[in-house]
C-alpha positions as CSV (number, residue, x, y, z in Angstrom):
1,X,-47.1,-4.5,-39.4
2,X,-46.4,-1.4,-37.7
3,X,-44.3,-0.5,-35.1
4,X,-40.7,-0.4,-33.9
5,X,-37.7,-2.6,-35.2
6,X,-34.7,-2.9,-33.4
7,X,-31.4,-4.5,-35.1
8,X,-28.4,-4.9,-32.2
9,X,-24.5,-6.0,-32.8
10,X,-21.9,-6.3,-30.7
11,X,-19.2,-4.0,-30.7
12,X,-16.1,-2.7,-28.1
13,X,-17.9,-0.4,-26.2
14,X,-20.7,-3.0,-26.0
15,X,-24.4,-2.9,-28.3
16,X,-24.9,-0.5,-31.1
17,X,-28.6,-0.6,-31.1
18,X,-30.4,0.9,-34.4
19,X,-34.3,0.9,-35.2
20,X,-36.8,1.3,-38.1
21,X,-40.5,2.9,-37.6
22,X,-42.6,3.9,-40.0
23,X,-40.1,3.3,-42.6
24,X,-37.2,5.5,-41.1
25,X,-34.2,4.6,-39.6
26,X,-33.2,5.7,-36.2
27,X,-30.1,5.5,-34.1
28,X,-27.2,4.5,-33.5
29,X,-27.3,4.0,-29.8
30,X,-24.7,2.7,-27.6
31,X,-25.5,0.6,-24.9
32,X,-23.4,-1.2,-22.3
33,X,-25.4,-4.1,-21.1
34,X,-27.7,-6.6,-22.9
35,X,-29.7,-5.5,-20.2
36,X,-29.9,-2.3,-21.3
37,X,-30.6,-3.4,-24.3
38,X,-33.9,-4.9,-23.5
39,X,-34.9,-1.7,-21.4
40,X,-34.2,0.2,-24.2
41,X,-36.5,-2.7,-26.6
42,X,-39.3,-2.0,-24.4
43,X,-42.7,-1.8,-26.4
44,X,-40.5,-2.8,-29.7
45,X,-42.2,-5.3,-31.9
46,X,-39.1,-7.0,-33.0
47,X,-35.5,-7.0,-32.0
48,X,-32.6,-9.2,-34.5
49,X,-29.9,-9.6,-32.9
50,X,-26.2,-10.7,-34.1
51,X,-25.0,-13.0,-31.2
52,X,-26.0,-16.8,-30.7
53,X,-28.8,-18.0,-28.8
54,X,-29.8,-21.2,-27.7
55,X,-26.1,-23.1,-27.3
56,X,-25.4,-26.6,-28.2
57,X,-23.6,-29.5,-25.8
58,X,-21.0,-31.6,-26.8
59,X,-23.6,-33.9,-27.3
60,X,-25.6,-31.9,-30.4
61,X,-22.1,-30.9,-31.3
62,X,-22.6,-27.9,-34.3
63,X,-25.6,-25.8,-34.6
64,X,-28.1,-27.2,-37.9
65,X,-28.4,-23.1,-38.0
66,X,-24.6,-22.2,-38.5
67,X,-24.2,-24.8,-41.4
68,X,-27.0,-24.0,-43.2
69,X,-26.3,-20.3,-43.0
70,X,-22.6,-20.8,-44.2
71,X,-23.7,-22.9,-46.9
72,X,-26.4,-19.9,-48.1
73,X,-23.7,-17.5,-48.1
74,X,-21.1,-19.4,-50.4
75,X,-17.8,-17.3,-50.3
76,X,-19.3,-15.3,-47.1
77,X,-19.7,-18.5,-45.0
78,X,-16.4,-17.8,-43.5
79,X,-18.6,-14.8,-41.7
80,X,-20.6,-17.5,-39.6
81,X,-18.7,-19.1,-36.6
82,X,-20.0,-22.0,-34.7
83,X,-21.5,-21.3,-31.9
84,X,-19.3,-22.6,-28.8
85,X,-20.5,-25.3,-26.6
86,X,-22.4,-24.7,-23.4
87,X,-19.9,-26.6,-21.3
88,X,-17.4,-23.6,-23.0
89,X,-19.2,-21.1,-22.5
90,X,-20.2,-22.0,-18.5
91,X,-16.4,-22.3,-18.1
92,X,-15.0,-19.6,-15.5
93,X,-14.5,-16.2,-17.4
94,X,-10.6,-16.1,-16.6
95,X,-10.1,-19.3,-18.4
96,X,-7.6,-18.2,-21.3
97,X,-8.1,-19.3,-25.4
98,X,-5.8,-22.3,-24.7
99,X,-8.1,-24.0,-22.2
100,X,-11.1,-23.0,-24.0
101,X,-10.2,-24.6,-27.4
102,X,-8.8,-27.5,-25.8
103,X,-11.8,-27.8,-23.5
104,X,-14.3,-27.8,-26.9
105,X,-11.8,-30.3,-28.4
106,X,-11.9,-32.5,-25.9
107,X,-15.6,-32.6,-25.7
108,X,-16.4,-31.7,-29.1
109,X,-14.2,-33.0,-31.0
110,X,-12.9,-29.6,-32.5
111,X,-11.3,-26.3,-31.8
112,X,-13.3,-22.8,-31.5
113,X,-12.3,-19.9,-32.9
114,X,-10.6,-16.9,-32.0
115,X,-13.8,-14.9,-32.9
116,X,-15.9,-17.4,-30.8
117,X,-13.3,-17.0,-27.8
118,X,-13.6,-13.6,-28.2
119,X,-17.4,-13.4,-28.1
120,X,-17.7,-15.4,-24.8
121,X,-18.4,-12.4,-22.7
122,X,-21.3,-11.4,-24.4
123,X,-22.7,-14.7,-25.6
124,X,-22.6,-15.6,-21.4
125,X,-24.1,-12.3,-21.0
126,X,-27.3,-13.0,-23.4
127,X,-27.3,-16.3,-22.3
128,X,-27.8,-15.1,-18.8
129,X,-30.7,-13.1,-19.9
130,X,-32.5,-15.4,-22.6
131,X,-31.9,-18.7,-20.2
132,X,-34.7,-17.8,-17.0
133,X,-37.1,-16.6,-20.0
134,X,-37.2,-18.2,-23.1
135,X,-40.6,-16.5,-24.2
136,X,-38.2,-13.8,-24.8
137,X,-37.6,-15.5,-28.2
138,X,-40.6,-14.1,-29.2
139,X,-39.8,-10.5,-29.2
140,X,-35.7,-11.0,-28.9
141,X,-34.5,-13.4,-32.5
142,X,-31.2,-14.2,-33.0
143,X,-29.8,-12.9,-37.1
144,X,-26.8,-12.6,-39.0
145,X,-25.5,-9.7,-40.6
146,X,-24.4,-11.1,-43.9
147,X,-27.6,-13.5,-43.9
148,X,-29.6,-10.5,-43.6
149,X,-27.8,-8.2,-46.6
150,X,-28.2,-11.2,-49.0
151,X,-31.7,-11.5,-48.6
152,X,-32.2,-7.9,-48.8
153,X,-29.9,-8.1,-52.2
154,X,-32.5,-10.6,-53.7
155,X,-30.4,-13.8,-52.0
156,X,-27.2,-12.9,-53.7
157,X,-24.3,-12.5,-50.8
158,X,-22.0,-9.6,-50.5
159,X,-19.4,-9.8,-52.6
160,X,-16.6,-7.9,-50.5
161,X,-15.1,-7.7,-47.1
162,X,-17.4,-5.1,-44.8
163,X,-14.3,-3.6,-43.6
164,X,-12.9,-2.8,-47.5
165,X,-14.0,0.2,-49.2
166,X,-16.0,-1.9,-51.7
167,X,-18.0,-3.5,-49.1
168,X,-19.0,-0.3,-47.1
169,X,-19.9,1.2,-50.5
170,X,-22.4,-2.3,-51.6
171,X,-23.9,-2.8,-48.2
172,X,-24.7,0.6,-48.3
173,X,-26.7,0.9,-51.8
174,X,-28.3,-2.1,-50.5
175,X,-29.5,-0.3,-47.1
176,X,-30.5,2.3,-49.2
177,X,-32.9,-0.1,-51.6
178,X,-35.3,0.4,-48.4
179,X,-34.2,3.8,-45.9
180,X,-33.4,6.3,-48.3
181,X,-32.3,8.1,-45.5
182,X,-29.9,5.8,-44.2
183,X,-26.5,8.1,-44.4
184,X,-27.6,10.4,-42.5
185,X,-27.1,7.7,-39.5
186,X,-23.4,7.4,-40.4
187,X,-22.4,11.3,-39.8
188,X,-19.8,11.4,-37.8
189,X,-19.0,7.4,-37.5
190,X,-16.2,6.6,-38.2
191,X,-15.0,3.9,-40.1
192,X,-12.4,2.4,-38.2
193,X,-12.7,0.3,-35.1
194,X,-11.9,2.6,-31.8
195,X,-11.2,1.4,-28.3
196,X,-15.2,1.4,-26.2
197,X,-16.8,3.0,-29.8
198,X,-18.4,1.4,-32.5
199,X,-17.6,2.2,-36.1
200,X,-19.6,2.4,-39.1
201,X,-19.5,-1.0,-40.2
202,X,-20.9,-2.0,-36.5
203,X,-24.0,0.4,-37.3
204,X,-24.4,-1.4,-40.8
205,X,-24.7,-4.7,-39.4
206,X,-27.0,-3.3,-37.0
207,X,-29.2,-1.7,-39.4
208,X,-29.5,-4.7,-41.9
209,X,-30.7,-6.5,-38.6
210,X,-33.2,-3.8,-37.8
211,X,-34.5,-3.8,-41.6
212,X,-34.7,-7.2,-41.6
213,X,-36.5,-7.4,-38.1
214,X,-38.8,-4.8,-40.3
215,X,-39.5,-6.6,-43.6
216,X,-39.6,-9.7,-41.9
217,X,-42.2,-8.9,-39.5
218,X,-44.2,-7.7,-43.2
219,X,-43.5,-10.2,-45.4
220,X,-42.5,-13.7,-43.6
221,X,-39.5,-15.3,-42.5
222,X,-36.8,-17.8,-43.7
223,X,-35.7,-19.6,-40.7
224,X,-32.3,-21.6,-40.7
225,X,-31.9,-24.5,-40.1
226,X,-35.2,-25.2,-42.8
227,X,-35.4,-28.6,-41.6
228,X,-37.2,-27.1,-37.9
229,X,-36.3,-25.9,-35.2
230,X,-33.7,-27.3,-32.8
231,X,-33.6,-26.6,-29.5
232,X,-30.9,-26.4,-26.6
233,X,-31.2,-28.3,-23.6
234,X,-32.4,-25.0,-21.8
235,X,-35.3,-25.0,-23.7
236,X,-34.0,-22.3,-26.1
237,X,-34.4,-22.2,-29.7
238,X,-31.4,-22.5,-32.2
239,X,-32.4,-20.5,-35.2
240,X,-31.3,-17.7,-37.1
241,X,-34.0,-15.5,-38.9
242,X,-34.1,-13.3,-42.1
243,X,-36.8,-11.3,-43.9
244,X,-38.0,-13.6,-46.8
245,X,-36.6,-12.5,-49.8
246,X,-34.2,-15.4,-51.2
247,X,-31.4,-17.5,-50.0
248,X,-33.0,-20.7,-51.4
């Protein structure tokens, strides 16, 4: 299928957006909003996107999603947090870690991660956004990072951290299986983390997403959890898509 392919991960600063047309890469972009974001996906065929969408209750408890893409990536499922409940995420945005955890305890019957906590900003902000339209699914599909680089490595996970020097180094060859061109986006990045910036390991992520968004779009999809789809009680689908090249 032609047309434009968007990948988009969170970063300080905000959304690192990257794209794929025509078999070139494109980007980054740094965007401040989720909002933006969609302005900017105008007319795109395909956006991935590495946040969760569609939240479980206490009730549903974990996502079918989040285990079944922890167990695909073996030694990398420590990459895949649970998705916070809703009644976590809805609580007021001053609440602190402390109440937060013990809030998803209480209800949940377990704790939530520092990474989760630190996430709740923007998972409130594209729940804001995805909640009044859920036909946005359609066009707007939550991914993973690491679930997309093992299916674009024939289903075989990443073997290294992305921050380490070996990880850059194989998430890029893999990149560069399908954009040859691909460094050329990374000119000036820089690979640590700065305050309101993204760093080159953000714009990885991103473009694995956008490749994926790409090749899935081409060839089919793996969707997790493979039993169906589960839904949230908003309506919204729980899901996490990659291109279809493995992870079975």
């Amino acid at each position: 299928m032609t047309g434009r392919y968007l990948g988009v991960d969170g970063c300080p600063g905000g959304w690192v957006v990257t794209g794929v047309e025509g078999g070139r890469p494109s980007g980054p972009v740094l965007l401040g909003t989720f909002a933006e974001v969609i302005d900017h996906a105008h007319g795109a065929a395909l956006v991935l996107v590495d946040i969760p969408i569609g939240l479980p209750d206490a009730r549903q408890g974990q996502r079918g999603c989040d285990v079944a893409a922890r167990q695909a990536l073996k030694q990398r499922g420590c990459c895949v947090f649970p998705a916070p409940i809703r009644e976590v995420v809805e609580l007021p945005a001053v609440s602190g870690y402390e109440e937060a955890c013990a809030r998803q305890r209480q209800l949940a019957g377990r704790g939530l991660t520092a990474q989760a906590y630190c996430l709740l900003p923007k998972i409130r902000e594209v729940d804001r956004l995805m909640r009044p339209e859920p036909g946005l699914q359609e066009r707007v599909r939550e991914s993973h990072p690491e679930l997309c680089f093992a299916a674009l490595n024939g289903g075989r996970p990443m073997r290294h951290r992305k921050r380490a020097p070996k990880g850059h180094t194989e998430r890029l060859e893999v990149l560069r299986r399908h954009l040859p061109e691909v460094d050329g986006l990374l000119d000036g990045v820089s690979s640590t983390r700065r305050r309101g910036a993204y760093a080159a390991d953000d714009v990885l992520d991103a473009l694995a997403l956008a490749v994926s968004a790409w090749l899935g779009s081409e060839r089919g999809w793996r969707v997790a959890p493979p039993r169906g789809p589960e839904h949230d009680a908003c309506g919204l689908r729980m899901e996490m898509v990659t291109a279809c090249w493995g992870l079975g």
